[in-house]
Every structure is written in C-alpha cells, then in structure tokens.
C-alpha positions as a Markdown table, in Angstrom:
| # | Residue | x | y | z |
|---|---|---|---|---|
| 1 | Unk | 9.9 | 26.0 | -93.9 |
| 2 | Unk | 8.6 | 27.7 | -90.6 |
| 3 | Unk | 8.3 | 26.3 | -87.4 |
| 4 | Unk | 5.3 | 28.5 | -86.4 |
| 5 | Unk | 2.5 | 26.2 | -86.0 |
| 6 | Unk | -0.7 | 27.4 | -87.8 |
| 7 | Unk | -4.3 | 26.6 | -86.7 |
| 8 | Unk | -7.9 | 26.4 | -88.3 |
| 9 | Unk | -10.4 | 27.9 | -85.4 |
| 10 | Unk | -14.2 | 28.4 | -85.3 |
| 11 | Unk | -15.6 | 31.2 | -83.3 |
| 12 | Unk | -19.4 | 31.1 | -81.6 |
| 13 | Unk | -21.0 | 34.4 | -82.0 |
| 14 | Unk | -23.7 | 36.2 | -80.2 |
| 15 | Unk | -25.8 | 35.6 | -82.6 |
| 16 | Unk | -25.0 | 31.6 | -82.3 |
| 17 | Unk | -23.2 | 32.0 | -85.8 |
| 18 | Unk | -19.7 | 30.6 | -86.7 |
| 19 | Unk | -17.0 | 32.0 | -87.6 |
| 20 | Unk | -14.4 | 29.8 | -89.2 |
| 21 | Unk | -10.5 | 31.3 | -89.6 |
| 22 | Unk | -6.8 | 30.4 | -89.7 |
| 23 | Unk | -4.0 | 31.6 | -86.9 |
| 24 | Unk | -0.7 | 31.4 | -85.9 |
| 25 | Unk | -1.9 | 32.5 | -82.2 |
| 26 | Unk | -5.3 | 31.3 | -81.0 |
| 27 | Unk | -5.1 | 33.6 | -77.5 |
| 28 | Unk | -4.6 | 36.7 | -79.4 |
| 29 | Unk | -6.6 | 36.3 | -82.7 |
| 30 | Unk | -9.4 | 35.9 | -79.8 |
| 31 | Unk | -8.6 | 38.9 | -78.1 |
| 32 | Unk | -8.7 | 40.8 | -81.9 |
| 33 | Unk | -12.6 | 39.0 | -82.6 |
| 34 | Unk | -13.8 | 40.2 | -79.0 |
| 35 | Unk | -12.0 | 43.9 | -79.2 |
| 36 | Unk | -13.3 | 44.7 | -82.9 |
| 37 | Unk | -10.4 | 44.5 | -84.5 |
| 38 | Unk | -10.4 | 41.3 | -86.1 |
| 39 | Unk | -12.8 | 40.3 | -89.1 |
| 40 | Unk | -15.5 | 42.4 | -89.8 |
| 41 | Unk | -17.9 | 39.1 | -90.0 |
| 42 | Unk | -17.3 | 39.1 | -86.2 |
| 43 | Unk | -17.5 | 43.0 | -85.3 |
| 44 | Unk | -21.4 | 43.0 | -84.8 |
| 45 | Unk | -21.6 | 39.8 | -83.4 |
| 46 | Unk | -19.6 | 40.0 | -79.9 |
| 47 | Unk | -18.4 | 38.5 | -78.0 |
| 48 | Unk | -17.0 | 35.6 | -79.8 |
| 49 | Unk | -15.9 | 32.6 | -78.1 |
| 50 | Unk | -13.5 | 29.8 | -79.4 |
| 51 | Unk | -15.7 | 26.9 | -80.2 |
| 52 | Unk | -13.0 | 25.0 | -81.8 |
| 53 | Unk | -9.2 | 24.2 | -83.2 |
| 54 | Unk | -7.3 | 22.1 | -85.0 |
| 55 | Unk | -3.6 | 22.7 | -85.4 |
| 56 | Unk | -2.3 | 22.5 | -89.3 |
| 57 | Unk | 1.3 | 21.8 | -90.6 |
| 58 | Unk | 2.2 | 24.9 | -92.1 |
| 59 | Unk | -0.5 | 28.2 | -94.1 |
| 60 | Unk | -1.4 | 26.3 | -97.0 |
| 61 | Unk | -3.0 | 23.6 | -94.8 |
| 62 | Unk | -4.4 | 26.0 | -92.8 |
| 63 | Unk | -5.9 | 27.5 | -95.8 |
| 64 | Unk | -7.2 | 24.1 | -97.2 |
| 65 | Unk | -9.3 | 22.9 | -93.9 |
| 66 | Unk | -10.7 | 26.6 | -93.6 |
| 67 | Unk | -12.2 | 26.5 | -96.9 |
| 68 | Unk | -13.3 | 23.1 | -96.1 |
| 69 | Unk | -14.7 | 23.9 | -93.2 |
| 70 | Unk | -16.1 | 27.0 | -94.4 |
| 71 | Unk | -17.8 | 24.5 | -97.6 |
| 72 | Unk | -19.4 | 22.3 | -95.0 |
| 73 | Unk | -22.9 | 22.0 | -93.7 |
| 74 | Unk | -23.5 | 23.5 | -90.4 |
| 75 | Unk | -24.0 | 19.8 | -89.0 |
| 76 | Unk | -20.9 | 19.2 | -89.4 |
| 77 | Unk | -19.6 | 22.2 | -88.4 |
| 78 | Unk | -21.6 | 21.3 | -84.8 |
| 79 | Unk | -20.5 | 17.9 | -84.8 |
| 80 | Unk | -16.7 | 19.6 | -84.9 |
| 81 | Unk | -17.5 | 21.9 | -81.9 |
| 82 | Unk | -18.9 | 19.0 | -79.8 |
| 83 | Unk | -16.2 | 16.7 | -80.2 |
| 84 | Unk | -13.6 | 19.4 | -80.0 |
| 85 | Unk | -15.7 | 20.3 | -76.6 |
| 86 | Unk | -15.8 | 16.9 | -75.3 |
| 87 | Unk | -11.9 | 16.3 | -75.5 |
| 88 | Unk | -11.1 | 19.8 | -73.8 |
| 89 | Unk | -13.1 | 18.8 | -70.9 |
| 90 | Unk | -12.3 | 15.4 | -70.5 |
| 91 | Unk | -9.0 | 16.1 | -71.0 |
| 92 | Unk | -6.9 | 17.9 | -67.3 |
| 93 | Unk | -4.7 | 19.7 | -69.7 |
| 94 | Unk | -7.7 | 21.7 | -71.0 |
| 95 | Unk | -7.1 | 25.3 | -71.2 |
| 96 | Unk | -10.0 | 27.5 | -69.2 |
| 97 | Unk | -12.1 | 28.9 | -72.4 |
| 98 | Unk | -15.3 | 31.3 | -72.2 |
| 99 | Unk | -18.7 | 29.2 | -72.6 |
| 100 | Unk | -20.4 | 29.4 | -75.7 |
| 101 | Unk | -23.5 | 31.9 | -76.0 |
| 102 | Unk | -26.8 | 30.1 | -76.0 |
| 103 | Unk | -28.0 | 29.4 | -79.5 |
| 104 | Unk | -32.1 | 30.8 | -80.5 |
C-alpha cells in the first residue's frame, strides 16, 4: 500500500466546461492543464482553473469518484464546486486559487 495521497479534481474551463480527473499532485496536474500538456479535453479550452478536490484513499478510489463524478448531472457537478468554494474561503487555511472564468 502507498502512502501517496490521490485526489479526484474538477477543472473550470474557458469555455465554462468541466473537466473532472484524478492526481497524486493537484499544483502540478494544474500547471500540465494550463501549459497544454495535460489532457487533450483541456488543451483548447485554457486556462483551466481548479474548481474543485476531494482527496481519495488510494487509485482505485480515485478512479471510482471520477467515474462518478464524471456520470453525474452537471447540477451536481455545480453543487460540488460551490460547496467545495464555500469551505476554501471560509476556511484561513485556504490555499490562494485562480478565479473561475465567467460561465455564458
């Protein structure tokens, strides 16, 4: 068993699209997304910004609450994002993330 903690994330495009994947490294699966060299989903719709995270115990996991997450409506996709949004800035601890592109 690893000790690397894994991560299901969902990026805001451009385009106000998501972008849902799985990471052992949020900072630098960003920095991949916004250079072009992440997934191609996310190469014609830059910038990306994290919109939310949730860690998972080990890849499988991970895996499992992607697909999930991948499965569900967009409602609840948003619903995700706002909460997740709500804690990071209630919360002092919050780490300084770029602000969401406005969605047509």
């Amino acid at each position: 068993m690893t000790d690397t903690p894994w991560f299901v994330y969902l990026l805001r495009c451009a385009d106000g699209s998501l972008y849902a994947g799985i990471t052992t490294d949020l900072d630098r699966r960003l920095a991949e997304h916004n250079a072009g060299t992440g997934a191609k989903y996310t190469r014609a719709r830059r910038p990306v910004a994290l919109a939310w995270a949730e860690p998972a115990a080990d890849r499988a996991g991970a895996s499992r609450r992607e697909y999930a997450v991948r499965k569900s409506a967009r409602a609840a996709k948003e619903r995700l994002v706002a909460a997740f949004q709500a804690s990071s800035t209630s919360s002092e601890q919050a780490v300084s993330r770029p602000a969401t592109p406005a969605r047509r």
